[in-house]
C-alpha positions as CSV (number, residue, x, y, z in Angstrom):
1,X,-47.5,29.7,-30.4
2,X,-44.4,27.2,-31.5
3,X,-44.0,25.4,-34.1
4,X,-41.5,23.8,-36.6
5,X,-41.8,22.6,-40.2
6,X,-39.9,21.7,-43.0
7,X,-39.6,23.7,-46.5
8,X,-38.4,21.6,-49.6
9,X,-38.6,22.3,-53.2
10,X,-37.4,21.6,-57.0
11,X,-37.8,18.3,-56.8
12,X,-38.0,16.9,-60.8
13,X,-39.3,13.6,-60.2
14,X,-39.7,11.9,-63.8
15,X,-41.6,8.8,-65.0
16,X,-39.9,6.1,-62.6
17,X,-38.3,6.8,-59.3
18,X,-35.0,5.3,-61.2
19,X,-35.0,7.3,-64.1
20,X,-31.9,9.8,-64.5
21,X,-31.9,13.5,-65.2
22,X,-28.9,15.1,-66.5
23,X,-26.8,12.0,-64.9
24,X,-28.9,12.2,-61.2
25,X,-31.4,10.1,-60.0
26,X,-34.3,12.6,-58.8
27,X,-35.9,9.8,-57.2
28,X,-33.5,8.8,-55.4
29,X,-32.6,11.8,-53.8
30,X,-36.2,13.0,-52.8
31,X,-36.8,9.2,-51.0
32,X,-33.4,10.1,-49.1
33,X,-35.1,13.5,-48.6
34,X,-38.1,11.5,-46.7
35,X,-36.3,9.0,-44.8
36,X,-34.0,11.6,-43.6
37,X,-37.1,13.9,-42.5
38,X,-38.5,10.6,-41.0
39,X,-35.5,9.6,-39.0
40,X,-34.5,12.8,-37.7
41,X,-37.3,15.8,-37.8
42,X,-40.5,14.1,-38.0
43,X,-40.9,14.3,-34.1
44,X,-40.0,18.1,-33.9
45,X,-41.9,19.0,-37.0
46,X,-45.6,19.5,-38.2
47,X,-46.3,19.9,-41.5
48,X,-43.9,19.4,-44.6
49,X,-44.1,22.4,-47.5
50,X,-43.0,21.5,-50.9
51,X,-42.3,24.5,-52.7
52,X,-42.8,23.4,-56.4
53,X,-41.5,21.8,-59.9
54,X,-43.2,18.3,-58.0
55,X,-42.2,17.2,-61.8
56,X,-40.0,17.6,-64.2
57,X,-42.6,16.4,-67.5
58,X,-45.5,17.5,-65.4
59,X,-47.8,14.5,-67.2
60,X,-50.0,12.2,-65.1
61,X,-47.4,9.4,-65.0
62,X,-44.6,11.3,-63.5
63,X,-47.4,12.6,-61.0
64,X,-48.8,8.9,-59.9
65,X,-44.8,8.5,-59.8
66,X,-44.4,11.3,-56.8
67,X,-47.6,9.8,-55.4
68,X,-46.2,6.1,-55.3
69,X,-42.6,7.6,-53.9
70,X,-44.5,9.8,-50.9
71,X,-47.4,6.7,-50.2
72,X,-49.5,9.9,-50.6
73,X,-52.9,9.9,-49.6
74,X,-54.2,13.1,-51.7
75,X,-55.9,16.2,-49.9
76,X,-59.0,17.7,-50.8
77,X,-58.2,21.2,-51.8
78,X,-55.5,22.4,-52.6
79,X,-53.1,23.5,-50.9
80,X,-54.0,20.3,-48.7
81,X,-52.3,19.2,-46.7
82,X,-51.9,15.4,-48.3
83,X,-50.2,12.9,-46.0
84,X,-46.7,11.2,-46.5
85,X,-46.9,7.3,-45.3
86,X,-43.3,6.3,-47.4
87,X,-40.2,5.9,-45.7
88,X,-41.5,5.5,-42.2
89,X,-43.6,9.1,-41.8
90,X,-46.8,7.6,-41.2
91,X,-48.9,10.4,-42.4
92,X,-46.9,13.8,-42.3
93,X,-49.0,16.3,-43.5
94,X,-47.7,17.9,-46.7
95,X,-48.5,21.1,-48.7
96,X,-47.4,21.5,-52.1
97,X,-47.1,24.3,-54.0
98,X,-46.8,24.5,-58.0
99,X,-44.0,25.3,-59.8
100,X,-43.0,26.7,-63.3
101,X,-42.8,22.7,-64.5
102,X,-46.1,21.7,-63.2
103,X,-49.1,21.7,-64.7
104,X,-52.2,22.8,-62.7
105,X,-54.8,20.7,-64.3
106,X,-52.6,17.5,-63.7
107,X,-51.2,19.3,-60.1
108,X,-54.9,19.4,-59.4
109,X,-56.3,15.9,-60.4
110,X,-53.1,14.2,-59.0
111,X,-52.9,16.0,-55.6
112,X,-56.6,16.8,-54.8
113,X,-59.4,15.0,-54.7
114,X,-62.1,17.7,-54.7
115,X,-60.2,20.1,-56.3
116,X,-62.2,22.0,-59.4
117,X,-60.4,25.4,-59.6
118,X,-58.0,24.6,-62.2
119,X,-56.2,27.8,-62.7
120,X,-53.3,29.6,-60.6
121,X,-53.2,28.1,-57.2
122,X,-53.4,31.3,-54.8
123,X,-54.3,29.8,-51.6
124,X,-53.8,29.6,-48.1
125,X,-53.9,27.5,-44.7
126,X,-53.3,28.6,-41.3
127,X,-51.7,26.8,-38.8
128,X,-51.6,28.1,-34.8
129,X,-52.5,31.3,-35.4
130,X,-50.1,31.5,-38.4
131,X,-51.7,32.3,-42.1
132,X,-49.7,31.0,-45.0
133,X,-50.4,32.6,-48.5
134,X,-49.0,30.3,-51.1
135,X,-48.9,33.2,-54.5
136,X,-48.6,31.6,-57.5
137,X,-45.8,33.4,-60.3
138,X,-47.0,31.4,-63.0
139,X,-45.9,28.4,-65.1
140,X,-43.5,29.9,-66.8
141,X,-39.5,30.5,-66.2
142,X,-39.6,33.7,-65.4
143,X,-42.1,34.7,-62.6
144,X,-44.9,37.2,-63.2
145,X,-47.0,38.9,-60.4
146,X,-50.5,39.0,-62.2
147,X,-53.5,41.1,-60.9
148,X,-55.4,37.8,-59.5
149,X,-52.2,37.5,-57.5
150,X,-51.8,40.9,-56.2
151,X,-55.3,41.0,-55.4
152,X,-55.0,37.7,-53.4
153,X,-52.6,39.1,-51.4
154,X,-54.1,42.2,-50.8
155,X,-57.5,40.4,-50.0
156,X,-55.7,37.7,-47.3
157,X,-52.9,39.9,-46.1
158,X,-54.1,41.3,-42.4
159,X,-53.0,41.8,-39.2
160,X,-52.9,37.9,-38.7
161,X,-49.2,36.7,-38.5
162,X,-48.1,35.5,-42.1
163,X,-45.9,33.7,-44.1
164,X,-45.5,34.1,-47.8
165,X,-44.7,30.5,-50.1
166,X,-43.9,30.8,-53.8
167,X,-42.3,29.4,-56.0
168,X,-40.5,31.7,-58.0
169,X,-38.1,34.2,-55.9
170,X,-38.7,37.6,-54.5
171,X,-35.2,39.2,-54.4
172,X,-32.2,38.8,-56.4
173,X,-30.0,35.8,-55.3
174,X,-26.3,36.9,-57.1
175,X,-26.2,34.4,-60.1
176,X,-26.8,36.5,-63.3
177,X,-28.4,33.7,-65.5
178,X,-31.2,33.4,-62.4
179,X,-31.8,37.0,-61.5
180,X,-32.8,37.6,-65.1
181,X,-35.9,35.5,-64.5
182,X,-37.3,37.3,-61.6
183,X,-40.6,38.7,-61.9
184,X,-41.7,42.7,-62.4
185,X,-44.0,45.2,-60.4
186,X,-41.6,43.7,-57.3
187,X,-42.1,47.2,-56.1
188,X,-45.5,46.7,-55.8
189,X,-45.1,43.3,-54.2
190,X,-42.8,45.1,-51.3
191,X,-45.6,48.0,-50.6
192,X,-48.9,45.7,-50.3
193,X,-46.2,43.9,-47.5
194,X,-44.9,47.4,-45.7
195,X,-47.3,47.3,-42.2
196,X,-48.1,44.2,-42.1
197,X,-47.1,41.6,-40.0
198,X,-44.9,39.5,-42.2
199,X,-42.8,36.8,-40.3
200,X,-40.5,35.5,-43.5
201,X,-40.9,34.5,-47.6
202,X,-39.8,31.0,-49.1
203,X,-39.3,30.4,-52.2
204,X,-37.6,27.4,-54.3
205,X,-37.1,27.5,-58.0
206,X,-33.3,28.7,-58.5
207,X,-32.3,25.1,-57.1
208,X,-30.0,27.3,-54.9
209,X,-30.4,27.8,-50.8
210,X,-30.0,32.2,-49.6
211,X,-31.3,33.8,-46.7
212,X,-31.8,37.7,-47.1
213,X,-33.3,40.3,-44.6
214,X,-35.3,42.5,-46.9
215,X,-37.5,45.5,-45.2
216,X,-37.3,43.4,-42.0
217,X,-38.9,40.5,-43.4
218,X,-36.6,37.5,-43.6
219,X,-36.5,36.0,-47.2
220,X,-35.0,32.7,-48.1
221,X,-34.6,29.8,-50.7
222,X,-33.7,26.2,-50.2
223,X,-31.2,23.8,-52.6
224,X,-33.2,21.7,-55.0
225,X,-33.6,18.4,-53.9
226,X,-32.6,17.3,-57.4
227,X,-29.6,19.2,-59.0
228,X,-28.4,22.3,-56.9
229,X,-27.4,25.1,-59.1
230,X,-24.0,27.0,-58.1
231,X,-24.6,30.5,-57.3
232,X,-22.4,32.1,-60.5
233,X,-23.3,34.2,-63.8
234,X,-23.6,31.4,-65.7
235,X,-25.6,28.1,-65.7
236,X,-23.4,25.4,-63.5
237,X,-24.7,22.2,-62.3
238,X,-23.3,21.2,-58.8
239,X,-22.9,17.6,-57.4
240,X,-23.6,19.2,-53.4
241,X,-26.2,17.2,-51.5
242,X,-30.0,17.9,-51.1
243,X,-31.0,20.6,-48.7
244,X,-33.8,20.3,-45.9
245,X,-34.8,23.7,-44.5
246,X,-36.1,23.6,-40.8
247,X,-38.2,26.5,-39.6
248,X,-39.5,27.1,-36.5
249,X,-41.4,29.7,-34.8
250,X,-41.8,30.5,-31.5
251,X,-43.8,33.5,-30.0
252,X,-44.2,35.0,-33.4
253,X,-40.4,34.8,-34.2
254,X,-39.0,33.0,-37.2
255,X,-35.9,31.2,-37.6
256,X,-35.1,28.4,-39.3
257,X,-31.9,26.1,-39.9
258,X,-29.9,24.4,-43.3
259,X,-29.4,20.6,-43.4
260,X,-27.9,19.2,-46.0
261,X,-28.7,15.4,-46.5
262,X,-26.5,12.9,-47.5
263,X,-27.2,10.9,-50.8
264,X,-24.9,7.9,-50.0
């Protein structure tokens, strides 16, 4: 069992891949994202995760945008995998989760072509013996553990190695303005996952990269490929670069690696 993919998230694309947000080019970034992935991980890596907010107006334009910007060829159910053909990848398989900003019905129709479930997207996919849950917090700010979602992790939870994918965050990351957002009943979250064979959580939304060893699971987040946030108690929008985050496993051991990728 080994193993290496790549977990990006956050990444705000809007109505043309040249539009600005807040003075940055989302588009820009997230095809410097890909050709980066495709010059120098795409032999060493599997699959690609995108951990959510695809969108930043989650309409069907800004999705056939992301679709034009990836050369996607849609999966069938979601969480997929699609396959990325732009910027040399030649059909990388992708899985995407939702975020807060995206709309499942347009998430669904855009990404998937079989796809008729058209509320929360709490789903998995395995891969080498590995089950990945992807939970789904909701589309709203601040993340809320709902009943369908606790008992979809309950239900696919079991003695199979796992990794957890959400959007929203898990833990507490340091920055005030963020932490307020994150979701209740986390207590409850932490017990379903006490005995079972949990190999590490990634999450995306706070546009900020962490790594945090809670109950002996590893827990981390990855920088936004659009704006980053900086990690204070108030709201600050940082110029740093796009982060890719590489994880491997190998004989049921996780550990992964920050890249930061230069927008120049």
């Amino acid at each position: 069992m080994s193993f290496s993919f790549v977990h990006i998230s956050d990444h705000h694309l809007l109505h043309s891949a040249d539009e600005l947000l807040l003075g940055f080019s989302p588009g820009h970034a997230f095809r410097k994202v890909l050709r980066f992935i495709s010059e120098h991980l795409a032999r060493e890596i599997d699959f690609i995760v995108s951990g959510g907010d695809l969108v930043e107006i989650p309409d069907l334009v800004s999705y056939e945008t992301a679709k034009r910007l990836m050369d996607l060829r849609p999966g069938s159910l979601a969480p997929g995998p699609g396959f990325v053909r732009a910027e040399g990848l030649n059909g990388l398989p992708i899985y995407f989760l939702p975020g807060n900003h995206d709309d499942r019905k347009n998430f669904y129709r855009s990404l998937y072509v079989e796809q008729t479930m058209l509320g929360l997207m709490n789903a998995y996919f395995e891969h080498d013996g590995i089950r990945f849950l992807c939970l789904d917090l909701g589309t709203e700010i601040k993340g809320v553990l709902s009943e369908e979602t606790f008992g979809f992790l309950k239900a696919c939870l079991t003695d199979q190695p796992a990794i957890i994918l959400s959007h929203q965050p898990v833990v507490r990351i340091g920055a005030k303005w963020l932490d307020k957002y994150l979701a209740k009943r986390l207590g409850r979250f932490w017990k379903i996952l006490a005995q079972k064979k949990v190999l590490g959580i990634l999450s995306g939304h706070v546009h900020i990269s962490y790594d945090q060893v809670v109950n002996g699971i590893q827990v981390m987040g990855t920088r936004s490929t659009a704006f980053p946030f900086a990690p204070l108690g108030e709201k600050v929008i940082c110029l740093w670069p796009p982060h890719i985050r590489v994880i491997h496993i190998k004989k049921g051991v996780l550990s992964s690696r920050l890249i930061e990728v230069p927008l120049d």
